[in-house]
Every structure is written in C-alpha cells, then in structure tokens.
C-alpha positions as CSV (number, residue, x, y, z in Angstrom):
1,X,2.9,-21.1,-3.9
2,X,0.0,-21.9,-1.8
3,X,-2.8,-23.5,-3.5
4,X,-6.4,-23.4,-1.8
5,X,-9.2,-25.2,-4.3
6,X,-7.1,-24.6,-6.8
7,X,-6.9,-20.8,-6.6
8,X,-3.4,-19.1,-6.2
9,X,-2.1,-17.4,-3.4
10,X,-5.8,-16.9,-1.6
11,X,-4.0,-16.2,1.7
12,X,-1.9,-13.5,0.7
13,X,-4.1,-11.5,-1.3
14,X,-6.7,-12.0,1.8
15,X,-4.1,-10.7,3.9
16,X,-3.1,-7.6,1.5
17,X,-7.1,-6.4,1.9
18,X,-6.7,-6.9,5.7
19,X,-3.3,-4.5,5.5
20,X,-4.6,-2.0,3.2
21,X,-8.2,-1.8,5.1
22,X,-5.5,-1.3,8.6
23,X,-4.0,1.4,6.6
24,X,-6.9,3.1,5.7
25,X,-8.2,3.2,9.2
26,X,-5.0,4.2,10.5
27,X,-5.2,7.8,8.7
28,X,-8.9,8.0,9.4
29,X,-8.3,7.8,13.1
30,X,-4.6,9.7,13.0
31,X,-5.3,12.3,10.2
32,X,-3.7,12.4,6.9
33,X,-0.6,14.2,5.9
34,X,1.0,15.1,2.5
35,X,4.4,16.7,2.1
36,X,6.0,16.5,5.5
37,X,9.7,17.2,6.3
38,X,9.4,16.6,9.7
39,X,7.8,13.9,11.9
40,X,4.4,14.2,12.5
41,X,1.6,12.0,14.3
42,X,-0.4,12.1,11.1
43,X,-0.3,9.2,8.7
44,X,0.6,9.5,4.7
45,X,-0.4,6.8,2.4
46,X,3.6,4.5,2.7
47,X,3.7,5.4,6.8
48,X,-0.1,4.1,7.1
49,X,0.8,1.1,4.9
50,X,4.0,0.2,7.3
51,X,2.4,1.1,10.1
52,X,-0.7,-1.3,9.4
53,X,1.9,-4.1,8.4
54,X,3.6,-4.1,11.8
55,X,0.7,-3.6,13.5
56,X,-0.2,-7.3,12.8
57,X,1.5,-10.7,12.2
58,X,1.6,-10.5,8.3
59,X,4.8,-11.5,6.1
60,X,6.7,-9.3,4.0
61,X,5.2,-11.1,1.2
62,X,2.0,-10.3,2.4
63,X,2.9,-6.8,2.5
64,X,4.5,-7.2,-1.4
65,X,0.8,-8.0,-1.9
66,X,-0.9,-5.2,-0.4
67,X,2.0,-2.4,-2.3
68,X,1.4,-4.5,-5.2
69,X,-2.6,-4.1,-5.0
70,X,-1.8,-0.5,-4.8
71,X,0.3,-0.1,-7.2
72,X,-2.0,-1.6,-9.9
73,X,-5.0,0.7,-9.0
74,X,-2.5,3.8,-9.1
75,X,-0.7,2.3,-11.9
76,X,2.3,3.0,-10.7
77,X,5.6,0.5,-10.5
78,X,5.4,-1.4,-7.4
79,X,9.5,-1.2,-7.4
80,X,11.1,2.2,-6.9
81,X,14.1,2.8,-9.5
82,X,17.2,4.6,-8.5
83,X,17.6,8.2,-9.7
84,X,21.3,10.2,-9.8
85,X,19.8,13.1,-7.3
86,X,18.4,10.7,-4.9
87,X,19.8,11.0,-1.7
88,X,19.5,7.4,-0.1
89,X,21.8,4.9,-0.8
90,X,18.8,2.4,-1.5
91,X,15.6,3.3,-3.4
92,X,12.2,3.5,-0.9
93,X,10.5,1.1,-1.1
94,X,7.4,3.6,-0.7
95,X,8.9,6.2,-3.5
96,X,6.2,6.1,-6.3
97,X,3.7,5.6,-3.3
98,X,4.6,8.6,-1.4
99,X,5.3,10.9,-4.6
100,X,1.7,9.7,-5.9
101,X,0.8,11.0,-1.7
102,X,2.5,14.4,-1.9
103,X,1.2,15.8,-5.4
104,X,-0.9,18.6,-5.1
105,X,-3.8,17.4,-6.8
106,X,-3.9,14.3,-4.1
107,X,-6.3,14.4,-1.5
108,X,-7.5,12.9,1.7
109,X,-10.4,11.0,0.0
110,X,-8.1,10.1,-3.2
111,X,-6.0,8.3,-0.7
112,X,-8.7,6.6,1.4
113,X,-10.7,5.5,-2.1
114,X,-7.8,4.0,-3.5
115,X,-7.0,2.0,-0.1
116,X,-10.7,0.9,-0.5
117,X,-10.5,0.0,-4.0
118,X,-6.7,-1.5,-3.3
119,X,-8.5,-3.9,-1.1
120,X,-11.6,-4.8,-3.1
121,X,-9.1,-5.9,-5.9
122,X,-6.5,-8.2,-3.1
123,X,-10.3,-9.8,-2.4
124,X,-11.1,-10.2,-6.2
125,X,-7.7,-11.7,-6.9
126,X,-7.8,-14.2,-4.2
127,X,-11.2,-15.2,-5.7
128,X,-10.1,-14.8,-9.3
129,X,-6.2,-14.5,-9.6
130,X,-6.4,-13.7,-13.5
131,X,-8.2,-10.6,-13.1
C-alpha cells in the first residue's frame, strides 16, 4: 500500500480523478452514445473509461480506482456477476456500468455529472481515505 503523510493510496485515487476527468472529456469531444450494436466513433460511459485508461500510463489498479469511484456515486457493484443468459464466457468488466449507460432515463449530462462527481470523490479520498 503506498503511504504519503500517512494517507492511503493518495496516488491512485489522484490518478482515478485524472482517468475519469480523460473520460469525461473524451465524450465531450467524440459525442455520447447509449445503446449501440454496432461500432461507432461516439464514446459510452465503459468505452470512454477504457479509452481514457489507455490513453495514458496509468495501472490497472489505477483504473480499479477510477470504476471503483464510479461505482460508489452510481451505487452500483464495481464487479459484474455472471448471469445464465449472458453470452460471454467472462462477465464485463464494464456490465453494471454500461447497463447504468444504456437505460432510458440516462442522459448525456447524467453521464458527464457523474464522471465529474466520480472524480471529486478519487480527490476527497486521496485527501480523506475514510470518506
């Protein structure tokens, strides 16, 4: 675990913010899409997450940090379960997030607010880790 002044894990919640903040850009500048079948050029909230995590030299822990942050604002589990009708042989890492993406009631704003507010709370954990 790294330790800096005493505060847990400072450097990957940091770095979360940083991803999500990438993400959120991302569909501001590419356009956001809900429910697609078919490759598209437009970002949705798991595709703009990925994206923003390669785009960069960030971990896969710091990535587990940044679905983790989103996971608590949406209140959703941060670890897809398996389902008997669910055609991959592995659950998506990005399930809840994309399902939580594609419901009706979700919209463009939704998703960039909760980026926003997924980051705020990676900065406020890195300051304060028993928020």
């Amino acid at each position: 675990m790294k330790t800096i002044d005493n505060v847990p894990n400072v450097n990957e919640w940091k770095a979360a913010s940083k991803i999500l903040r990438t993400a959120k850009s991302l569909i501001e500048k590419r356009g956001w899409q809900q429910g697609a079948v078919e490759p598209t050029s437009k970002e949705c909230a798991a595709t703009a997450l990925e994206h923003a995590f390669r785009q960069n030299d960030f971990s896969i822990v710091e990535f587990n940090y940044a679905r983790e942050a989103l996971a608590r604002v949406l209140k959703i589990k941060s670890e897809p379960g398996r389902s008997d009708n669910d055609p991959l042989d592995v659950p998506y890492w990005g399930r809840s997030l994309m399902e939580w993406n594609d419901a009706t009631q979700t919209t463009k704003k939704q998703v960039l607010d909760t980026f926003e507010d997924a980051a705020r709370l990676s900065i406020q954990l890195s300051k304060n880790p028993e928020t």
